[in-house]
C-alpha positions in Angstrom: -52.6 9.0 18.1 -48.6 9.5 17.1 -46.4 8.9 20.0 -43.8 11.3 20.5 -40.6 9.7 20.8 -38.6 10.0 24.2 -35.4 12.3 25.0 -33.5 8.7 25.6 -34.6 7.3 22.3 -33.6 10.8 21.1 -30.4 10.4 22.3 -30.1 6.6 21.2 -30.7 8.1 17.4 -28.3 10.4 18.0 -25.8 7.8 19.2 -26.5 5.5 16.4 -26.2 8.6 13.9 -22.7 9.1 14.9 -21.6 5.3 15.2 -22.5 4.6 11.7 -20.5 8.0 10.9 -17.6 6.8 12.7 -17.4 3.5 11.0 -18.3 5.2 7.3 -16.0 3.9 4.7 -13.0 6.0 3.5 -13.3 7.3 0.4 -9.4 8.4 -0.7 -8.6 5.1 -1.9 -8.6 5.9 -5.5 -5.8 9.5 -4.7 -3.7 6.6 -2.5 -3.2 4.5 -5.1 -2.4 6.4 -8.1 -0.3 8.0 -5.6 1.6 5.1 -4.5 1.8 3.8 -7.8 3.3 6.6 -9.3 5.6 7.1 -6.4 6.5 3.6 -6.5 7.7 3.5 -10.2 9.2 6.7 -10.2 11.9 5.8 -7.4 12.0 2.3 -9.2 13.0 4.5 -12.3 15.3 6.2 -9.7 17.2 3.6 -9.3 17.7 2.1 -12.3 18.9 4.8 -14.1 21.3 6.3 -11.1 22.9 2.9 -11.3 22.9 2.6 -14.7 20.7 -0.2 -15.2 19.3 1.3 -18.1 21.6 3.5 -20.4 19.1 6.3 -20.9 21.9 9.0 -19.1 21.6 11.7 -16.3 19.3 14.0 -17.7 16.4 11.2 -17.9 16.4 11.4 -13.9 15.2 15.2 -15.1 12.8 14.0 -17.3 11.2 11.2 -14.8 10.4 13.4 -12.3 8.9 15.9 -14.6 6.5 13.2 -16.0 6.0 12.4 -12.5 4.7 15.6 -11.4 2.7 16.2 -15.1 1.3 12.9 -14.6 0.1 13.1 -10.6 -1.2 16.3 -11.0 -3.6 15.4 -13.8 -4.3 12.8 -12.2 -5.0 14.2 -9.0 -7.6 16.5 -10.9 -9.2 14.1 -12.7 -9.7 12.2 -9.8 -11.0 14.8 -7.6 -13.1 16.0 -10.2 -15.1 12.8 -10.6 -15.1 12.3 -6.5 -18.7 13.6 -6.4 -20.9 12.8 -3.5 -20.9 9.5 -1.3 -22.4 8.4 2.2 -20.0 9.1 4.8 -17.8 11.6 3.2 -18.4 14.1 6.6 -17.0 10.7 8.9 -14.2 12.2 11.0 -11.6 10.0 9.1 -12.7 11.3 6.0 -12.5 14.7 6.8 -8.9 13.9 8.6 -7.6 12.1 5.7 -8.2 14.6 3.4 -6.9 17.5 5.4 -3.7 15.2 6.3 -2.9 14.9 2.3 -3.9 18.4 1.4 -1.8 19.8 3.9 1.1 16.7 3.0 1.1 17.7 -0.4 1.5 21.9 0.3 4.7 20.6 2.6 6.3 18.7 -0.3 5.4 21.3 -3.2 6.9 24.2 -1.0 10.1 21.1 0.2 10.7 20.7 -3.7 10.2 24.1 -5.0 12.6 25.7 -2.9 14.8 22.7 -3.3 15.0 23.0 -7.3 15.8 26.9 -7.0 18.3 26.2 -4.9 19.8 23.9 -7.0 18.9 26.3 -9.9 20.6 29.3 -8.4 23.7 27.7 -6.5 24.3 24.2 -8.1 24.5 22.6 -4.9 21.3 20.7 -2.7 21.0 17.4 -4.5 21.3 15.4 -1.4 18.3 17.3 -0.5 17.1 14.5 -3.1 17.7 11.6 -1.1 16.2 13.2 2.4 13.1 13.4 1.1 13.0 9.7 1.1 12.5 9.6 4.8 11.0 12.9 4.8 7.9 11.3 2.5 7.8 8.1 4.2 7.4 9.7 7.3 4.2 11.3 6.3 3.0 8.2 4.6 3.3 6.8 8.6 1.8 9.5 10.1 -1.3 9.8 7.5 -1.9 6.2 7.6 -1.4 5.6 11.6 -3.1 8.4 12.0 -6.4 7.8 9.6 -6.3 4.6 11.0 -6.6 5.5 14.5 -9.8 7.4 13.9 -11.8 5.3 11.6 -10.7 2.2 13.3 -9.1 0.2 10.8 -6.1 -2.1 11.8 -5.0 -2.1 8.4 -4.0 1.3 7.8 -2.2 1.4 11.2 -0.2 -1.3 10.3 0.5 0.1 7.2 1.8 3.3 9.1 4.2 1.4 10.7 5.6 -0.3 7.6 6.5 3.0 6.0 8.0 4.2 9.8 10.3 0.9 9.0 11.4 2.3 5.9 12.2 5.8 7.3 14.5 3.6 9.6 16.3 2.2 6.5 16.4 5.1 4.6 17.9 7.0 6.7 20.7 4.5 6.9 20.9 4.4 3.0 20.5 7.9 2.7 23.3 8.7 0.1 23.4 5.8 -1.4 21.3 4.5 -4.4 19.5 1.5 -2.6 17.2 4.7 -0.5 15.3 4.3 -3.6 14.3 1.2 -3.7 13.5 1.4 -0.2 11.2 4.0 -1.1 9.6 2.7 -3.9 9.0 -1.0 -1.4 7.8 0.8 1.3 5.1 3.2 -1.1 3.9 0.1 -2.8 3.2 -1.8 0.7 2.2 1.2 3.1 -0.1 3.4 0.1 -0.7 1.5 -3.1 -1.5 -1.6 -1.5 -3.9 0.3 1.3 -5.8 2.5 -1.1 -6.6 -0.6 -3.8 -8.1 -2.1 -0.1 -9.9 1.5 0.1 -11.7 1.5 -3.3 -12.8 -2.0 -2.8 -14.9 -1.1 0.2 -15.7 2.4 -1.3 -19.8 2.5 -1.4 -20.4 2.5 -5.2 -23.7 4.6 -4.8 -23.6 8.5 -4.6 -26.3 10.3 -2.6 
């Protein structure tokens, strides 16, 4: 004869169901660090050619970003494309990591957009340039303290507040070419670095 289970070892399922979703592993790894790799040398690129490092003249700042964007948005669809299926992508830091950067990457499109036209249309704004040093470092803090509030992970909140320290200095160097290479520090340490841990605990099975 089949024993019908209990309502408490209903319940215990249940519980169990939702502890192993809570602890699921994030799966964004792979989007942080192209993103924080590609953030990381572009400001690098910044830098050196604002300076003068490298001869290569003012209209290759022009050209960097436009690679920049060419390259993260293929990338970003080739990524996301070949995402597929894996255990624990309905976890609630799953679903609030990708909301976070979704809705991260509208703010910045729309931030630069209207930045560029009004550049385009009244030759004035570039210092709207270096504010969005903070401005991006902040929501590298808030995605990654956040993230790592819900799925538990120590890591990631640390790494929240190392970008919040380089909002700190940026905001200091703001108009001055060194912002850039506190950007391009504080994207390597608080995303790339954080998303290679990411994909190394990924689950390499689909379901």
């Amino acid at each position: 004869m089949t024993r019908t289970p209990s309502f408490a070892e209903d319940l215990n399922y249940i519980r169990d169901l939702a502890e192993a979703g809570q602890n699921a592993p994030l799966l964004g790894g792979r989007f942080l660090a192209m993103w924080g790799g590609l953030v990381t040398l572009a400001y690098l690129g910044h830098f050196l050619i604002a300076t003068g490092a490298v001869n290569f003249g003012a209209k290759a700042l022009l050209y960097l970003w436009i690679v920049f964007g060419v390259l993260g948005g293929a990338g970003q669809f080739l990524l996301a494309s070949r995402q597929g299926e894996k255990p624990g992508q309905a976890s609630a830091g799953n679903r609030v990591q990708a909301v976070f950067w979704t809705a991260s990457g509208m703010l910045l499109s729309v931030y630069f957009i209207s930045l560029i036209a009004r550049m385009l249309l009244t030759g004035e704004g570039v210092q709207g340039f270096y504010w969005s040093v903070p401005m991006v470092l902040g929501l590298y803090g808030i995605g990654q303290f956040v993230t790592g509030a819900i799925s538990g992970q120590s890591a990631l909140k640390f790494a929240g507040v190392a970008a919040f320290s380089g909002v700190t200095a940026a905001v200091f160097l703001t108009g001055t070419e060194y912002i850039w290479l506190v950007g391009a520090a504080s994207a390597f340490l608080a995303v790339f670095v954080p998303g290679l841990m990411m994909m190394r605990a990924e689950p390499s099975e689909t379901v």
